[in-house]
C-alpha positions in Angstrom: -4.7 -10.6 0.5 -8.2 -9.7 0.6 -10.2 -12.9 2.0 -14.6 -13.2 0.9 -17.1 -15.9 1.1 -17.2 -18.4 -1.1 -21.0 -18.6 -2.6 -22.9 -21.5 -0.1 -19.7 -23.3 1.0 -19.2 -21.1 4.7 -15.5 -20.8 3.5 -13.1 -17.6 3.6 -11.1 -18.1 0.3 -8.5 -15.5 -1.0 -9.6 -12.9 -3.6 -7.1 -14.5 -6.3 -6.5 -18.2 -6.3 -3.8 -19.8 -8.7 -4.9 -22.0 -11.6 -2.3 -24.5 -12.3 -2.7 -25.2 -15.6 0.6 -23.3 -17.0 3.0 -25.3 -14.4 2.0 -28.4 -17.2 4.1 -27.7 -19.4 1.3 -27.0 -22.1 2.5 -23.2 -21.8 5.9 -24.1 -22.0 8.2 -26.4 -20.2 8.4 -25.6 -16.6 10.4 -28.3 -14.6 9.1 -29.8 -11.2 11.0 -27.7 -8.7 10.0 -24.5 -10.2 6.5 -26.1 -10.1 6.2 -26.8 -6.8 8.1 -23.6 -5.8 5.5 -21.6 -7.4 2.7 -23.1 -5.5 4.6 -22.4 -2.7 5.0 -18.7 -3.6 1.4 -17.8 -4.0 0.1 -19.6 -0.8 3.2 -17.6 1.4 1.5 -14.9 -0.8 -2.1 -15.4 1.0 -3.3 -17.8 -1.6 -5.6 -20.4 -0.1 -7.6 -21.6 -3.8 -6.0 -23.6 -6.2 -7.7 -24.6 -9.2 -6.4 -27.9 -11.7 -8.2 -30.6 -14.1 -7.8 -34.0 -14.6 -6.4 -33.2 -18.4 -4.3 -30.5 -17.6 -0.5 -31.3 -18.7 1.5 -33.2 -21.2 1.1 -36.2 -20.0 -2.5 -35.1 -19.0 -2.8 -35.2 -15.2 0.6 -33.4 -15.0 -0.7 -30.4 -13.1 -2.6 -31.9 -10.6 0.5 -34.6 -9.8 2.7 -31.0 -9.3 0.2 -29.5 -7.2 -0.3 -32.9 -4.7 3.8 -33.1 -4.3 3.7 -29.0 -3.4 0.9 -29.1 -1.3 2.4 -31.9 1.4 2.2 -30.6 4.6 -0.6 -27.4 3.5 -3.4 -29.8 2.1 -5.5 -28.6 5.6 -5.1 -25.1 4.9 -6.0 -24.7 1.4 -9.0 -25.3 -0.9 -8.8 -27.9 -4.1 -11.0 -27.3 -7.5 -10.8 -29.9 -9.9 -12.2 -30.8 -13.3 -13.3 -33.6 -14.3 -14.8 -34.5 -18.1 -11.6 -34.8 -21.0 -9.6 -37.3 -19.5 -7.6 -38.9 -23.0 -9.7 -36.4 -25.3 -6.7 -34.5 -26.2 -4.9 -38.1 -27.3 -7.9 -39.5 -29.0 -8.6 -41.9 -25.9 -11.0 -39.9 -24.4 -12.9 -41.8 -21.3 -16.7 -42.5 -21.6 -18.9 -40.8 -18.8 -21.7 -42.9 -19.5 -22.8 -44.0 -16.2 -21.7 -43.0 -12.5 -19.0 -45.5 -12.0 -16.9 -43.8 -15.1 -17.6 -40.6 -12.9 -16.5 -42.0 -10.0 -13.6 -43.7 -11.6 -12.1 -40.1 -12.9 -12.5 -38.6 -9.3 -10.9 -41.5 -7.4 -8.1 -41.2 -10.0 -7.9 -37.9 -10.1 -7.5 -38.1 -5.8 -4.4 -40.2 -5.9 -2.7 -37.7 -8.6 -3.4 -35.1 -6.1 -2.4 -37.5 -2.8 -5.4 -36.5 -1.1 -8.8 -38.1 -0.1 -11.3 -35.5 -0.6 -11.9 -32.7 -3.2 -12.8 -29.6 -1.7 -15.0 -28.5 -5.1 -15.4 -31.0 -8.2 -16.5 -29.4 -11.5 -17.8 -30.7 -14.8 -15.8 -29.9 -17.4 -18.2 -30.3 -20.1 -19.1 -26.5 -20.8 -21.4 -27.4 -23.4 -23.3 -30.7 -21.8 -26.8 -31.2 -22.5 -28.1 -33.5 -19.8 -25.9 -33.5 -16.5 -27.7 -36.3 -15.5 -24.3 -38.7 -14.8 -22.8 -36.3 -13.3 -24.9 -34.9 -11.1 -26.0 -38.4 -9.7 -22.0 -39.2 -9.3 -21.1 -36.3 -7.7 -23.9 -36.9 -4.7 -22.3 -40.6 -4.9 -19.1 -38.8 -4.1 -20.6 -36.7 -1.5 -22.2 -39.9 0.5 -18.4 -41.0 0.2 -17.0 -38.6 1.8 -14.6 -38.0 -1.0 -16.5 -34.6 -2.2 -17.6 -31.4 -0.2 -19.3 -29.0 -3.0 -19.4 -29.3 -6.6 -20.6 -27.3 -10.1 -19.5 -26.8 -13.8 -17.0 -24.9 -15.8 -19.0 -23.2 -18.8 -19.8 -19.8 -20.8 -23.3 -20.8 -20.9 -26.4 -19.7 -18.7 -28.4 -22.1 -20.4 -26.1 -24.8 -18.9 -25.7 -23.6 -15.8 -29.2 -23.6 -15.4 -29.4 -27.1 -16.4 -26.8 -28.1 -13.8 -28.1 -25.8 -11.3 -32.1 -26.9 -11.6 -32.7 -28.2 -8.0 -30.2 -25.8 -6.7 -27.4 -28.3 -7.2 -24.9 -26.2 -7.9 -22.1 -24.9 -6.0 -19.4 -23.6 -8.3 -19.1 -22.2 -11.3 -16.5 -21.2 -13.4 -16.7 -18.9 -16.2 -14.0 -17.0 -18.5 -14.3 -13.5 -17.5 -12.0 -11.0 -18.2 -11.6 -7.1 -19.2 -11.9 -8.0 -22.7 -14.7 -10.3 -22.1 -17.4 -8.8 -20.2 -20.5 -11.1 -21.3 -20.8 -12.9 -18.2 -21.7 -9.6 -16.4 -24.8 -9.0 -18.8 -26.7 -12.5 -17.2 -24.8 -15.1 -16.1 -23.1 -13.2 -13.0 -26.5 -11.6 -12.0 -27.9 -15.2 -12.0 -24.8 -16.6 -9.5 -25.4 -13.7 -7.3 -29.2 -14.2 -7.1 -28.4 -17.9 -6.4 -25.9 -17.7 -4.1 -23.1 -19.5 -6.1 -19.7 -19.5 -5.8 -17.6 -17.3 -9.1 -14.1 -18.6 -10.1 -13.3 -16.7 -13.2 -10.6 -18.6 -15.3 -9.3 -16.5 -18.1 -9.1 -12.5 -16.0 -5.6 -12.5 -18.1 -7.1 -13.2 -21.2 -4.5 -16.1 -21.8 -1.7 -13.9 -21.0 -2.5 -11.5 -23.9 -3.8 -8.6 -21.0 -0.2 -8.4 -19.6 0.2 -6.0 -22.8 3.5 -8.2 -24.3 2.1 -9.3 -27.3 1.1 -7.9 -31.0 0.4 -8.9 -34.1 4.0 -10.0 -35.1 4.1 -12.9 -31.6 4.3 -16.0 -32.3 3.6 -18.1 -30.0 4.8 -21.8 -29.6 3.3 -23.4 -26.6 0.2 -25.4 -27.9 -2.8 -23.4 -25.7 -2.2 -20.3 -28.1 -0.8 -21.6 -31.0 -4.2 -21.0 -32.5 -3.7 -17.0 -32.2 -1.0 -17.6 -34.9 -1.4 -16.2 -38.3 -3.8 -19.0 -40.4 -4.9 -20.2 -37.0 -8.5 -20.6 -36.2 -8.0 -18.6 -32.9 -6.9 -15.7 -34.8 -9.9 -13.6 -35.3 -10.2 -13.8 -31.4 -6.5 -12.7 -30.1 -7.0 -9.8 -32.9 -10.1 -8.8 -30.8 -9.0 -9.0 -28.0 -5.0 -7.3 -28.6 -7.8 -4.0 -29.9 -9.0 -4.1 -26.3 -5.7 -4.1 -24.6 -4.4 -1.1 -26.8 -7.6 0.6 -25.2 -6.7 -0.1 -22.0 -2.8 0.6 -22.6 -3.3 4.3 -23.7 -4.1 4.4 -19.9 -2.5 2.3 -18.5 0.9 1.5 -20.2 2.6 -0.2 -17.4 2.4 -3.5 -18.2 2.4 -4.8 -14.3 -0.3 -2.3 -13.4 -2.3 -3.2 -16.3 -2.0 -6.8 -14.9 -2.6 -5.5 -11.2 -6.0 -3.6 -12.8 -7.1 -6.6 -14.8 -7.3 -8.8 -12.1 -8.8 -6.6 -9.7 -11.7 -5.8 -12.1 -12.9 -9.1 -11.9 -12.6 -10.0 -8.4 -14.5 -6.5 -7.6 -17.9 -7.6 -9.4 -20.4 -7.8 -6.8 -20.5 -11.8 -6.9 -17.0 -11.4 -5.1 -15.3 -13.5 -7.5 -12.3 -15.4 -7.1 -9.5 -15.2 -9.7 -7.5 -17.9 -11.0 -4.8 -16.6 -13.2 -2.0 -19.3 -13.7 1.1 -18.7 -13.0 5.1 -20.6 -14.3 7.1 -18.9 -11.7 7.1 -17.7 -8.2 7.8 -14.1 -9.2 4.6 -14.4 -11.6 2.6 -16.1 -8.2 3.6 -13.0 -6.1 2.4 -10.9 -8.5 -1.1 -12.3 -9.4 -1.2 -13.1 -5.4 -0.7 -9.0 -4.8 -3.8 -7.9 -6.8 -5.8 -9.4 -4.0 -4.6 -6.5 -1.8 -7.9 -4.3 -2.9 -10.8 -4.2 -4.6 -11.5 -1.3 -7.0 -14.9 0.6 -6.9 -17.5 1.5 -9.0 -16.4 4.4 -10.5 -13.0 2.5 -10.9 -14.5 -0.6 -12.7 -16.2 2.0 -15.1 -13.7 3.7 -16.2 -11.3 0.3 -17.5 -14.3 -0.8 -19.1 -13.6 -0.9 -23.0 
């Protein structure tokens, strides 16, 4: 595993992290044992970044409960991301942020799920926010706490980012950045780079559909992509993006290299991003983890490029 620094922090993380979304059971039931076992898998792998939200899971805080129980015993060696932002939105109960003390309230809670007292990074999960404000002020609360070292925002936007990041406030970003998505590069990257802010890129699989298993005919059951169904109002976008992967196939039909290449297109921009794919098995965490062996070059990044 390939190890960089992390934007502003002074930490060495691992070239791919794990997001732990999928071990939720919003991808598809996964139990707890296989859970926890996968964590395990990628940080024996070299994994030391592992990212989760408060709403991830069914229930929602499912994921980051999993990730607590398999981190006993490694919570010293490894960095935490967390989101915080759609607690109850996806069950219609969806907590107000309207002052720092609902801030607060989400982190403290989100804490015990993970049975630790600090988060390493804290993100807004509010990709589209227009005043950061609340959050912001909550997060330096945080800080003086001592329950918070960095913190940022999860968005696609440059304009938000640069609402978060106006007095240099911001830490971490993620951004969904993949082989089939390459906007980030054209002004959002550049602008992490110039600012010295750390990348983790969510999405380098393209929700799975980059592994190269998938066409026209899949249907897909788990609730994340059940929008790339026929009728669904994801459609349009997973037939954009399965063009791009037929590209990419015609050179590189093995499925596990195309996997391999995917994720090591991302984490070789010049921002040294990390990637987070997710993972619902330890075979799966190996695999992700062994991407992070080497980066690929320019001439190598070129020619994947669809």
């Amino acid at each position: 595993m390939l190890y960089r620094d992390f934007g502003r922090t002074g930490w060495q993380v691992s070239a791919i992290g794990m997001g732990t979304w999928n071990i939720g059971n919003q991808w598809g039931e996964v139990d707890d044992a296989t859970a926890w076992a996968t964590v395990r898998a990628a940080y024996d792998a070299g994994v030391n970044l592992f990212d989760a939200a408060e709403s991830y899971g069914l229930p929602n805080g499912l994921s980051e409960e999993r990730l607590g129980v398999a981190l006993a015993g490694i919570r010293q060696q490894v960095f935490v991301v967390s989101k915080i932002g759609n607690w109850g939105k996806r069950t219609g109960q969806e907590v107000p942020k309207s002052s720092v003390d609902m801030i607060r309230l989400c982190a403290h809670a989100s804490l015990h799920r993970l049975r630790t007292d600090w988060h390493d990074v804290l993100l807004c999960h509010e990709g589209n926010i227009e005043d950061p404000s609340i959050y912001l002020e909550a997060f330096e609360v945080l800080k003086q706490e001592g329950r918070l070292r960095f913190y940022g925002i999860s968005t696609n936007s440059l304009e938000v980012l640069e609402k978060f990041d106006a007095n240099h406030s911001c830490d971490v970003v993620e951004v969904d950045y993949s082989l089939v998505n390459r906007s980030p590069e054209e002004a959002l990257l550049p602008y992490c780079e110039q600012r010295g802010i750390g990348v983790l890129v969510r999405g380098p699989l393209a929700k799975g559909v980059l592994a190269g298993k998938y066409d026209e005919n899949t249907v897909f059951e788990d609730p994340v992509r059940q929008s790339f169904n026929r009728g669904g109002a994801g459609r349009a976008q997973y037939e954009s993006i399965l063009a791009g992967v037929r590209q990419l196939q015609e050179r590189i039909p093995n499925s596990t290299d195309l996997v391999r290449n995917a994720l090591q297109y991302v984490i070789s921009h010049p921002v040294a991003p990390v990637a987070i794919p997710g993972a619902k098995s330890p075979a799966q965490a190996r695999a992700n983890a062994a991407a992070g062996e080497r980066l690929l070059d320019e001439t190598e990044r070129r020619a994947l490029q669809v």
